[in-house]
LOVOTOR-608480 format. One record per residue (C-alpha): residue in three letters; y, z, x. Coordinates in steps of 0.1 Angstrom, whole numbers, plus 5000, padded with zeros to 4 digits. Layout:
% LOVOTOR-608480
ALAYZX
...
% end
This chain:
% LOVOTOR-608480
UNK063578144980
UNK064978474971
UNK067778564991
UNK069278905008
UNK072078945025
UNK072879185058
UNK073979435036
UNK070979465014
UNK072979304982
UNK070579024966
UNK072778654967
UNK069578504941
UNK067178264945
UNK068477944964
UNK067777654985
UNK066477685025
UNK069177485035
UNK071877655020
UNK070377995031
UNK070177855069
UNK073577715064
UNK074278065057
UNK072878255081
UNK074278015103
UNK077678105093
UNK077478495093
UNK075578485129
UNK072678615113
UNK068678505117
UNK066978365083
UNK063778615084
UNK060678605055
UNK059878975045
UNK057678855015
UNK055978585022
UNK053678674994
UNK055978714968
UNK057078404940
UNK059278294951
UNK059778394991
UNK061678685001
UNK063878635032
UNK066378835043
UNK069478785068
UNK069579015100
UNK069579055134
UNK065878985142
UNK066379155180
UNK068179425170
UNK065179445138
UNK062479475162
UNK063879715182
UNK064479965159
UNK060279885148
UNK059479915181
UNK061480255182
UNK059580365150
UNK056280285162
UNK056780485190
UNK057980795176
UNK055180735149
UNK052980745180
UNK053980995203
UNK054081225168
UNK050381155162
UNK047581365172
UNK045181205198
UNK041881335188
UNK040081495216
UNK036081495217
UNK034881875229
UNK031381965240
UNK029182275232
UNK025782295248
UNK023282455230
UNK019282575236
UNK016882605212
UNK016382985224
UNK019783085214
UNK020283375188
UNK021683395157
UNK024883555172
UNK025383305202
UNK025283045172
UNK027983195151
UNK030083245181
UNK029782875191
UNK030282745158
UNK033982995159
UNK034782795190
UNK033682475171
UNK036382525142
UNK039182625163
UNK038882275179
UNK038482115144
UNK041382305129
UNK043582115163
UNK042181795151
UNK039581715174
UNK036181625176
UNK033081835185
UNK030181725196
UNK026781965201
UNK024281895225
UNK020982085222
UNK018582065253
UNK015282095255
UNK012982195280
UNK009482185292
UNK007482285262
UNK010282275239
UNK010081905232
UNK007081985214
UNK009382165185
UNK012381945181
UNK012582085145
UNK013982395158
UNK016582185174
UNK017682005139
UNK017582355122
UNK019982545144
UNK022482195139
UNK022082195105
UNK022882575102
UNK026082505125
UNK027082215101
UNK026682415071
UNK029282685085
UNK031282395095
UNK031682185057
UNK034982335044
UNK036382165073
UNK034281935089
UNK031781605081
UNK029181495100
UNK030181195117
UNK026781135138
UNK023781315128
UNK020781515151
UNK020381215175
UNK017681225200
UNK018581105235
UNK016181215260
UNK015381575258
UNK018781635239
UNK019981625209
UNK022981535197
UNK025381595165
UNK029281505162
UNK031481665136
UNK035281525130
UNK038081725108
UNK038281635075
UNK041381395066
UNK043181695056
UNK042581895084
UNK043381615104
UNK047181585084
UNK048081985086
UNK047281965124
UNK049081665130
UNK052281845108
UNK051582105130
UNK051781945165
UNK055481775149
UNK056582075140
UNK056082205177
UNK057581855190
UNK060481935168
UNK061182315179
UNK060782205217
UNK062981945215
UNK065482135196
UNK064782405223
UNK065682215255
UNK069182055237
UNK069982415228
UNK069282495268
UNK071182215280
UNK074282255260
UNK074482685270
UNK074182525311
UNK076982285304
UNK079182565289
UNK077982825315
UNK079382565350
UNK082782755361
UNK086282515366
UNK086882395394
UNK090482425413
UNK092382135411
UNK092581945447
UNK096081825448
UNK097582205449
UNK095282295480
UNK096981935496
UNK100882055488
UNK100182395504
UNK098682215535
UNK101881975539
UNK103782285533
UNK102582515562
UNK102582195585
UNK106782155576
UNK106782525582
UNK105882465621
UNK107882155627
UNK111082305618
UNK110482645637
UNK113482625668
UNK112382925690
UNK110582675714
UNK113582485721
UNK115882815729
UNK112982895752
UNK112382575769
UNK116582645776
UNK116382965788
UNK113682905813
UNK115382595826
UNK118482795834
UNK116183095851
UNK114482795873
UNK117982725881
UNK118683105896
UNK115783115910
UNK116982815931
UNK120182945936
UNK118483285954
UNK116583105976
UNK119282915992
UNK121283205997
UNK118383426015
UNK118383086040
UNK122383116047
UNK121483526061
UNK118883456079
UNK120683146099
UNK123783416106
UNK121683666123
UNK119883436145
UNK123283376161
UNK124283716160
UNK121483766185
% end
């Protein structure tokens, strides 16, 4: 087999064992890429971390894709000349996004009896329609209507789906823009540990203020007069009881 290594450099064309023996060493998984080719191609790589990164692809590849919608005009067989052209107008703007549109002529009462009427006035729309549309279905009867689907063109199909990245691509850029100018506009916050010093501060503040202890003094002695005045106002009053 043709051999690659993890970097991409070609070792040459040599036996499976020696290339498992290989990969084996390294810590890398023996994988075919070209099964087809003479002799094999096989490569060394991380085969989880390979499908992954597909997996990643096909997503993007997917979610980049237009999904074709199917849109409905109704039609009647009595409609004028300038109804059609505006109907066919609306038709190509939904071509031109990349969907398909279908027309459905009814018929009633008496108008079965001129279904050629019908195929005219689709034919007329499809003609307006050719620079960017082909007729996938042609005038189908079912029941009293009739039906006719047009799809975009392959490269109408392409531009729209360019188109519809190209707007993927400007949102997304948009909304990183948007979150980087809210990170930058969020206002600093004060830091905690200052708020906590000048809390423990004002607390040594009242445990070292001494007025409450000269007070307490103070009032101590005061009770102390106060007992002092009372005795004495007993003493008089025993003296002139025996005065009398």
């Amino acid at each position: 087999m043709r051999l690659i290594d993890e970097n991409g450099n070609q070792v040459g064309i040599v036996p499976l064992r020696e290339a498992l023996a290989m990969a084996e060493e390294r810590g890398f998984d023996l994988v075919e890429v070209a099964p087809n080719a003479v002799p094999p191609v096989c490569r060394l790589l991380d085969y989880g971390k390979f499908r992954y990164e597909q997996s990643k692809k096909e997503r993007e590849a997917r979610r980049n894709q237009k999904q074709s919608e199917l849109k409905q005009i109704r039609l009647m067989p009595k409609t004028d000349d300038h109804d059609i052209a505006v109907k066919a107008n609306q038709a190509r703007r939904f071509l031109l996004a990349g969907d398909k549109v279908k027309f459905n002529l009814r018929f009633r009462g008496r108008e079965m009896a001129h279904p050629e009427i019908g195929r005219q006035m689709l034919d007329q729309i499809a003609e307006q329609l050719s620079d960017i549309a082909v007729i996938e279905q042609k005038p189908l009867m079912e029941g009293r209507v009739l039906s006719m689907l047009l799809a975009p063109t392959v490269k109408v199909l392409k531009a729209a789906q360019q188109a519809q990245k190209a707007a993927a691509q400007r949102t997304t850029t948009a909304e990183q823009a948007r979150s980087a100018t809210n990170a930058a506009s969020i206002p600093a916050t004060a830091e905690p540990a200052d708020e906590e010093e000048e809390l423990i501060d004002d607390g040594d503040v009242v445990e070292e203020d001494e007025d409450d202890d000269t007070f307490v003094a103070d009032y101590d002695d005061e009770d102390d007069n106060f007992e002092d005045d009372d005795d004495d106002g007993e003493d008089d009053e025993r003296n002139r009881r025996r005065r009398r």
